[in-house]
ZAMIPA-929232 format. One line per 5 residues: number of its first residue (from 1); their letters; for each residue x, y, z of N, C-alpha, C. Coordinates in steps of 0.1 Angstrom, whole numbers, padded with zeros to 4 digits, always signed. Layout:
N
NUM> A> X Y Z X Y Z X Y Z  ...
//
This chain:
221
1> XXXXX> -0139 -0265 +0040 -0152 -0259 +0046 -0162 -0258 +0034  -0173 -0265 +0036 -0186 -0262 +0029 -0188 -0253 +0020  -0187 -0239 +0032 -0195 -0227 +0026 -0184 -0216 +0027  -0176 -0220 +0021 -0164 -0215 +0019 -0164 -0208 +0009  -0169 -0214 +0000 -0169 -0209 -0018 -0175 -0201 -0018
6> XXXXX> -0186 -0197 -0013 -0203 -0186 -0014 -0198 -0178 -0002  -0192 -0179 +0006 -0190 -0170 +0014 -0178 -0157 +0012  -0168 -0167 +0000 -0157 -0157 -0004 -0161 -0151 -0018  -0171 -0157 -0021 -0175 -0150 -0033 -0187 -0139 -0027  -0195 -0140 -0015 -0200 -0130 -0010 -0191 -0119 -0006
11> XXXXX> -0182 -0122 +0003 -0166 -0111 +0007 -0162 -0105 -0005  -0156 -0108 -0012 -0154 -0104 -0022 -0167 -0094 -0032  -0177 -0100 -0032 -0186 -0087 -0039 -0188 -0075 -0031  -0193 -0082 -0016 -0196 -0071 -0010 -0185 -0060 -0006  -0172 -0068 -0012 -0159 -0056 -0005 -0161 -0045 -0018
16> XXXXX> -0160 -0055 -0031 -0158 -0043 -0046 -0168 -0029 -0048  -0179 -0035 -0039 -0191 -0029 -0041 -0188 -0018 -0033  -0186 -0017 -0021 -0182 -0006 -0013 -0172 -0002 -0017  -0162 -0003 -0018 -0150 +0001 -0023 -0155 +0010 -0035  -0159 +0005 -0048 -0168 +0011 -0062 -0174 +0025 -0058
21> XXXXX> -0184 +0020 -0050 -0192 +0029 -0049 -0194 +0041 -0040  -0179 +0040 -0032 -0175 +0050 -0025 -0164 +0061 -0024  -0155 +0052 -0036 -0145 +0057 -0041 -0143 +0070 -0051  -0136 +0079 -0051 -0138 +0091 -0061 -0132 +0087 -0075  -0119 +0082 -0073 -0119 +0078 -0086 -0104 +0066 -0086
26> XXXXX> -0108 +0056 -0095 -0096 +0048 -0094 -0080 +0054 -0105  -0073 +0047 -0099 -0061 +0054 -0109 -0051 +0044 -0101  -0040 +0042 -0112 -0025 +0037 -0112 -0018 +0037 -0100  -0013 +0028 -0095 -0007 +0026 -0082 +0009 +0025 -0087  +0020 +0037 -0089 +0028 +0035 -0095 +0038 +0041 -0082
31> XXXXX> +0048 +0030 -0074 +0058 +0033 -0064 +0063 +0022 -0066  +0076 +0024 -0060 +0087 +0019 -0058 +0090 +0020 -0044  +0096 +0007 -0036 +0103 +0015 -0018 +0118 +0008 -0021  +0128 +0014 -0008 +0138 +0014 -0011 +0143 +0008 +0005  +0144 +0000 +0010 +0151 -0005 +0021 +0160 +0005 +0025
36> XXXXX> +0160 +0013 +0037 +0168 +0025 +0040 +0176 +0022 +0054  +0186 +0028 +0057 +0190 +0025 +0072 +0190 +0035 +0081  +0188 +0038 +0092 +0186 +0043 +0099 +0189 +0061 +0100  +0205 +0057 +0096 +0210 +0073 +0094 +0206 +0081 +0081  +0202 +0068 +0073 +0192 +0079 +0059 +0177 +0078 +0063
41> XXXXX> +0172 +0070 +0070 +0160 +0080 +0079 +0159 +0093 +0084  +0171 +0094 +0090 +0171 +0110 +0093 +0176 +0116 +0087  +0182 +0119 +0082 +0188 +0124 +0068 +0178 +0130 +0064  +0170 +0119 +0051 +0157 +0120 +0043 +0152 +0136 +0045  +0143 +0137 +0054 +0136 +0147 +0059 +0142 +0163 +0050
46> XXXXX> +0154 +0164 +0058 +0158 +0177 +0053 +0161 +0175 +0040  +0164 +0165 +0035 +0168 +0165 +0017 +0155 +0165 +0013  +0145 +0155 +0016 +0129 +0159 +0012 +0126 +0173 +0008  +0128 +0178 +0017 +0122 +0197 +0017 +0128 +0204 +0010  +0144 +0200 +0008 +0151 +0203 -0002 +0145 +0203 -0018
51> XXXXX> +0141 +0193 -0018 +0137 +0195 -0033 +0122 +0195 -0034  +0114 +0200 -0026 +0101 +0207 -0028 +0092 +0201 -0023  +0097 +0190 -0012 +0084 +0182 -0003 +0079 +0191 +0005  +0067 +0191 +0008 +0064 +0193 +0022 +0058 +0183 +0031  +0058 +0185 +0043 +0057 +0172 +0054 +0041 +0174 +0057
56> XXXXX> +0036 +0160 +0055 +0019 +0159 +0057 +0013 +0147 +0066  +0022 +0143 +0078 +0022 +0138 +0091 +0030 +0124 +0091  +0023 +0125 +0109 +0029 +0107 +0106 +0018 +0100 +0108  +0013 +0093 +0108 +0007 +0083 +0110 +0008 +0071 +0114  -0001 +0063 +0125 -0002 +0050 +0129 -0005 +0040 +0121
61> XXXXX> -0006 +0030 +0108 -0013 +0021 +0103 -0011 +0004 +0109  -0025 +0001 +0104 -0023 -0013 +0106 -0032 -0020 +0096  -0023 -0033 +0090 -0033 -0036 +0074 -0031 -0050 +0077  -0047 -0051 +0077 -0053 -0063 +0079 -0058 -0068 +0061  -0054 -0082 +0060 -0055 -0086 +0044 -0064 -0099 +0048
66> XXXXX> -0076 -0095 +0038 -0088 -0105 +0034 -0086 -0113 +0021  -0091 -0128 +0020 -0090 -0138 +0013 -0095 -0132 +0004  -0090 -0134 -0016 -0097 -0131 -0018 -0096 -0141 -0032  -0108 -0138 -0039 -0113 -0149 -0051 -0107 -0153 -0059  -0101 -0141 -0068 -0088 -0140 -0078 -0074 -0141 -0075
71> XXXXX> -0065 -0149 -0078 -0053 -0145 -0080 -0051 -0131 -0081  -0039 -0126 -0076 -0032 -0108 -0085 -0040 -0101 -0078  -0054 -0102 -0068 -0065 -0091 -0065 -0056 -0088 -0049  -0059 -0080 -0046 -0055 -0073 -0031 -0065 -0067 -0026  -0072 -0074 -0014 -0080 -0066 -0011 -0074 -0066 +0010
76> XXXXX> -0079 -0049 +0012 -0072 -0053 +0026 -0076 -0033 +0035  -0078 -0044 +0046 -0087 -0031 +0057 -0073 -0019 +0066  -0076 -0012 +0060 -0063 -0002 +0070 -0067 +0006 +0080  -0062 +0006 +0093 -0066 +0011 +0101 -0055 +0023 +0105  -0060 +0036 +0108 -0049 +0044 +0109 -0053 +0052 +0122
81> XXXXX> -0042 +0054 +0126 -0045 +0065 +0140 -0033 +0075 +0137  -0038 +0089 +0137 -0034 +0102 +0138 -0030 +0111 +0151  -0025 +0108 +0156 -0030 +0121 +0169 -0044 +0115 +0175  -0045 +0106 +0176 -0062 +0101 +0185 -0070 +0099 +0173  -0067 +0103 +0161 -0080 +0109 +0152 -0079 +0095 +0143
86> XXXXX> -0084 +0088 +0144 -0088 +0069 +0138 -0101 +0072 +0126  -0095 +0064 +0115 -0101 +0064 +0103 -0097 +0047 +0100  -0103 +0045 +0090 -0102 +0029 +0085 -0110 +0033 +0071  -0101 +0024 +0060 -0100 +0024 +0046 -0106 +0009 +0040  -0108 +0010 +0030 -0108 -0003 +0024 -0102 -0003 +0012
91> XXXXX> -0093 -0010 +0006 -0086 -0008 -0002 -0083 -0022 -0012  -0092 -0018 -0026 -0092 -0027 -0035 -0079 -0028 -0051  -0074 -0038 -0049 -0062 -0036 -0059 -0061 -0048 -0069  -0059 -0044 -0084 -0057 -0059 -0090 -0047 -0054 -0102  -0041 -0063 -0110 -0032 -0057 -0123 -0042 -0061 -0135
96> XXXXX> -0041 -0050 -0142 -0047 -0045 -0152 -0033 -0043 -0164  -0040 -0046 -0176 -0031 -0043 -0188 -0033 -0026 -0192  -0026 -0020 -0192 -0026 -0005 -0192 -0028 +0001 -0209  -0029 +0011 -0213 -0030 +0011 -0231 -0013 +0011 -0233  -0007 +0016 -0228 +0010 +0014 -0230 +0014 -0005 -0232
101> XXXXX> +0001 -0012 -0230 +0003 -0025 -0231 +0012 -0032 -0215  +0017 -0026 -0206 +0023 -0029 -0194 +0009 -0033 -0187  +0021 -0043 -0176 +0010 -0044 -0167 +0013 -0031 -0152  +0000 -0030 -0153 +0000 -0019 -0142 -0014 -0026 -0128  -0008 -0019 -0117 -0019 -0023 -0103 -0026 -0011 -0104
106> XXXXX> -0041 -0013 -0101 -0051 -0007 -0103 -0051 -0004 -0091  -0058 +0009 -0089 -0067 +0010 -0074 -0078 +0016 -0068  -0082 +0010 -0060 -0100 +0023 -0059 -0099 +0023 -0042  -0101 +0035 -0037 -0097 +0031 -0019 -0110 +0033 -0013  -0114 +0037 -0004 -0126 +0043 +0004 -0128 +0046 +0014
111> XXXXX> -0129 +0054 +0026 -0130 +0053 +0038 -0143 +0045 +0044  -0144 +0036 +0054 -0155 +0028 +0061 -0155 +0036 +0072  -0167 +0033 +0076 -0169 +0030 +0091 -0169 +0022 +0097  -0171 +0025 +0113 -0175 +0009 +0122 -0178 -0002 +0119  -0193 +0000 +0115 -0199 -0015 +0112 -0197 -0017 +0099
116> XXXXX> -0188 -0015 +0090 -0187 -0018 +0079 -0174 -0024 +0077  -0165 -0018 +0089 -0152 -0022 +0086 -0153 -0037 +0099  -0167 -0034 +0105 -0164 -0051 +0117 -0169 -0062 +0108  -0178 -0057 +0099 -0189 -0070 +0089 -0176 -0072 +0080  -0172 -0067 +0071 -0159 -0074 +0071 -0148 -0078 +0071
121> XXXXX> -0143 -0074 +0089 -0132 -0083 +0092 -0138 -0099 +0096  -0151 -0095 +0101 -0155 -0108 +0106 -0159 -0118 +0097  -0163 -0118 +0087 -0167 -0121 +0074 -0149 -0127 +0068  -0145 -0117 +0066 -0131 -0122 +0061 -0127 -0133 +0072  -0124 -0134 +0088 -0120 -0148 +0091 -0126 -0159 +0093
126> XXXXX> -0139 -0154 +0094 -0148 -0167 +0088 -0145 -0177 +0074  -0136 -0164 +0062 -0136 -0172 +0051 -0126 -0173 +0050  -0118 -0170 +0055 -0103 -0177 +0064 -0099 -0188 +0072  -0111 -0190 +0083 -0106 -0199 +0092 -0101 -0194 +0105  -0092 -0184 +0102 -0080 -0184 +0109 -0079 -0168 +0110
131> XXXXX> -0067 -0164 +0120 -0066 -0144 +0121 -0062 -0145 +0108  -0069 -0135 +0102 -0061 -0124 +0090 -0045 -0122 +0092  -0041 -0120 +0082 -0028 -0117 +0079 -0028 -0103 +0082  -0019 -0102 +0093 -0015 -0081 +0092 -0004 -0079 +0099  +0004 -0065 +0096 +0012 -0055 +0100 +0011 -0041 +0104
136> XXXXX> +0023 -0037 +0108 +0017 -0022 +0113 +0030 -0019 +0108  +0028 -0003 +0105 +0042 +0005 +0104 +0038 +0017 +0109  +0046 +0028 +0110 +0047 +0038 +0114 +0052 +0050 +0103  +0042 +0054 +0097 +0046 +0064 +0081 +0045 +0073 +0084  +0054 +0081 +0083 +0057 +0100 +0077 +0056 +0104 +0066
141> XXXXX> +0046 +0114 +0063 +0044 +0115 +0045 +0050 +0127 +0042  +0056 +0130 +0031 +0061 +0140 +0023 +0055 +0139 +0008  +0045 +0155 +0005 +0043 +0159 -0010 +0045 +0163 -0014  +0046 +0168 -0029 +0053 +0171 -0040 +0043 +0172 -0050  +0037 +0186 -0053 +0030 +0187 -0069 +0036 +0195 -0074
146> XXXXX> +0042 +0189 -0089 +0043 +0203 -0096 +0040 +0199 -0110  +0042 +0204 -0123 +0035 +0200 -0143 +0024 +0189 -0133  +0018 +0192 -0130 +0001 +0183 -0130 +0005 +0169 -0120  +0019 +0172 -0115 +0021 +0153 -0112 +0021 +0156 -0098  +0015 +0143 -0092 +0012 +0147 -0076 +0023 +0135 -0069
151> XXXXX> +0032 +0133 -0060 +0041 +0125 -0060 +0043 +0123 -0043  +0038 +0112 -0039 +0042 +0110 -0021 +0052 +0103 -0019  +0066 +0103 -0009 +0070 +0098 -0010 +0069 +0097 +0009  +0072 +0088 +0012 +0069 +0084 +0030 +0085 +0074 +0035  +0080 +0078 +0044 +0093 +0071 +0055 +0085 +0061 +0063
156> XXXXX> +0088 +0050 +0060 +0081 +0038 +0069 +0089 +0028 +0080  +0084 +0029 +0085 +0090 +0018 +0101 +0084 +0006 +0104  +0088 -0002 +0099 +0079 -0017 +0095 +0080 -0022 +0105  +0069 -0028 +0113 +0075 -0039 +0123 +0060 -0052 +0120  +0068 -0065 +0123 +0057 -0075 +0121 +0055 -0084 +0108
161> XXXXX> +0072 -0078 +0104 +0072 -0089 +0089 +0088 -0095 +0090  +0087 -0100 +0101 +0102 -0111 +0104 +0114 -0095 +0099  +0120 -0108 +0096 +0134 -0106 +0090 +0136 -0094 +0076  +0120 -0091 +0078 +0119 -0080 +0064 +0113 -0066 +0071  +0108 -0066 +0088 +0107 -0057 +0092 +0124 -0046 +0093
166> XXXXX> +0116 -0036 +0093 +0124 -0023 +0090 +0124 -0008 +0087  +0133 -0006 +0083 +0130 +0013 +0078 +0133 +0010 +0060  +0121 +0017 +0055 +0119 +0019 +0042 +0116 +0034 +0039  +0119 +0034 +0020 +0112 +0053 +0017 +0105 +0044 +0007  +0096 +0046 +0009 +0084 +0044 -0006 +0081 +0056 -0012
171> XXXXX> +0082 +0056 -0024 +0078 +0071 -0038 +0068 +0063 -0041  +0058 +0070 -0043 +0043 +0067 -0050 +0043 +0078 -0059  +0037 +0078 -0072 +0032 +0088 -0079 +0021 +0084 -0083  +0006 +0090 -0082 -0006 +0087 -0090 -0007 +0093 -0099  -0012 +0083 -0110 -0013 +0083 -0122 -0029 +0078 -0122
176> XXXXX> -0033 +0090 -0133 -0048 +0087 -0140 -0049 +0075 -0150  -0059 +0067 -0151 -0058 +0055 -0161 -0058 +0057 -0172  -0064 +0074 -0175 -0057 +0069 -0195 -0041 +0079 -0195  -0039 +0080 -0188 -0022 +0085 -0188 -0011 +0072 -0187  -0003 +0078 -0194 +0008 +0063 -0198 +0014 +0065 -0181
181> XXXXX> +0024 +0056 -0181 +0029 +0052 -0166 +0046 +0056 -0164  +0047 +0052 -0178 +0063 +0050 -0182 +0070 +0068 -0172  +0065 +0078 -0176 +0074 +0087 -0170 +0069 +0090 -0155  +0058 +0084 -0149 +0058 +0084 -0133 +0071 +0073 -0128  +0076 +0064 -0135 +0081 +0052 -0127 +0098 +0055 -0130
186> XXXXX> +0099 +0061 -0141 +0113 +0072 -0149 +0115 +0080 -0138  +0103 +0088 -0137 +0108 +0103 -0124 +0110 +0094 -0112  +0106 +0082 -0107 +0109 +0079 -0091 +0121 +0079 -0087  +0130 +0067 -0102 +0140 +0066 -0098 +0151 +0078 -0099  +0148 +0087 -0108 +0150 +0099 -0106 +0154 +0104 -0093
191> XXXXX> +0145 +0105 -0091 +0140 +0109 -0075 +0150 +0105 -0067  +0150 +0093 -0066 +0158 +0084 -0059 +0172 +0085 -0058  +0178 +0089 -0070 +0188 +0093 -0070 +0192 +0103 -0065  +0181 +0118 -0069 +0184 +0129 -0060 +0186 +0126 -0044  +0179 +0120 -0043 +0177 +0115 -0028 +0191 +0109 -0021
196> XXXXX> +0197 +0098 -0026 +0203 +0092 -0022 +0219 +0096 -0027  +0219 +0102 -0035 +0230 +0109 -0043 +0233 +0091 -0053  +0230 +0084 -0055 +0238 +0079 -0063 +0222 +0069 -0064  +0227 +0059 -0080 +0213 +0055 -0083 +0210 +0040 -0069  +0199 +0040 -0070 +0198 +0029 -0061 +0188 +0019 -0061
201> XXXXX> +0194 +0005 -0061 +0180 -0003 -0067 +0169 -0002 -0054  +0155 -0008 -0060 +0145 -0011 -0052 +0141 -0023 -0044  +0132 -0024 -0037 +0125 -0036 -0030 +0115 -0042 -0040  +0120 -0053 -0045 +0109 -0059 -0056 +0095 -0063 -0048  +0094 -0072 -0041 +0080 -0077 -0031 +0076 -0058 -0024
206> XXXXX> +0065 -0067 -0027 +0051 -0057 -0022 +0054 -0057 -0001  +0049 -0052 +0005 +0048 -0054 +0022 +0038 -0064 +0022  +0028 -0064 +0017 +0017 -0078 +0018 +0030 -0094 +0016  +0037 -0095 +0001 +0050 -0102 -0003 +0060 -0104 +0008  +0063 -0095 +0015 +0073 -0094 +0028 +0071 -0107 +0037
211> XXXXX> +0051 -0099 +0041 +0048 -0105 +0049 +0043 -0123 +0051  +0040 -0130 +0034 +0039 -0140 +0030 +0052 -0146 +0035  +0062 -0141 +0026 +0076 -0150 +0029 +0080 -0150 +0042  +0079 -0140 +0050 +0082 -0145 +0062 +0074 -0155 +0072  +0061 -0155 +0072 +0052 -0163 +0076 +0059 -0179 +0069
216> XXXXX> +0062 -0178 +0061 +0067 -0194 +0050 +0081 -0198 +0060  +0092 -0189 +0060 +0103 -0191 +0063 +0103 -0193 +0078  +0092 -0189 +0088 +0092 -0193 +0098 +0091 -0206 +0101  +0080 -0211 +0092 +0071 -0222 +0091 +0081 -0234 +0087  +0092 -0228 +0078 +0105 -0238 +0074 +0113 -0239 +0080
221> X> +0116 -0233 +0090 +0127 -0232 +0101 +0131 -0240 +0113
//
């Protein structure tokens, strides 16, 4: 397509730019999720509270993912319903070299509105072609602040990524950019352990990652 090149390099400015300029402040996207089964779904909860969560809802999402310029960049529209109460985000992410010298994902989020979040979806499948790439889960959040560190960790119910839909716990801890990362990503697995009583590895792919490979593996089958 022609106007393919100027149109995704238009999408792309015009997403950073909102995202930039509406965002409070960017900082470290440091989580881990853990592939969970059903009876440690319920479980979870009451161990959560156990060790000092409190419960901060559930939530409807659905994440719609726009083409974008860069390799490594993530850019992608979330739609959430609460109890009736509908909000939509825009959410920009790319990996940055951190002063600890690691690579770390960056992030700046923002709430849209209406016609901000239709200019572009519609804009993104224009410079697509085709539907956007998306999913929906069903998240329950639990927090945790205590020494300065703010820590979410959620219960997710994936559905819409093949053979990788499912029940997940994602730990997120935000981290400020000139703070090192090394002891947010130390305390998850931590965490994790408390959690599960014994240590337990993680889900290396991202949910955007999930959702790639299974779209591929269909297409191979």
């Amino acid at each position: 397509m022609f106007f393919r090149a100027p149109l995704l390099a238009c999408l792309s400015a015009a997403f950073q730019i909102l995202v930039q300029s509406r965002s409070q402040k960017k900082h470290f996207e440091v989580e881990r999720k853990f592939r969970i089964s059903l009876a440690e779904a319920d479980a979870l909860p009451l161990r959560l509270r156990e060790l000092g969560f409190k419960p901060a809802g559930t939530v409807t999402m659905t994440d719609s993912f726009l083409p974008v310029k860069n390799k490594g960049e993530m850019m992608r529209v979330r739609d959430e319903d609460s109890g009736g109460n509908f909000h939509s985000f825009a959410t920009f992410k790319r990996w940055v070299i951190a002063e600890n010298g690691e690579r770390e994902r960056e992030e700046a989020e923002a709430e849209i509105g209406p016609f901000a979040r239709a200019f572009i979806l519609i804009l993104g499948r224009m410079v697509k072609g085709q539907r956007l790439l998306s999913f929906s889960k069903e998240r329950t959040h639990y927090e945790r602040e205590n020494n300065n560190a703010f820590v979410v960790a959620t219960i997710d119910k994936v559905s819409g990524l093949g053979a990788y839909s499912g029940t997940y716990l994602e730990i997120e801890s935000i981290v400020p950019l000139d703070e090192d990362t090394k002891a947010a990503k130390e305390g998850i697995f931590v965490l994790a352990k408390e959690l599960f009583g014994i240590p337990r590895n993680d889900v290396q792919n991202s949910y955007f990652e999930m959702l790639e490979l299974s779209l591929r593996e269909n297409l191979s089958a």
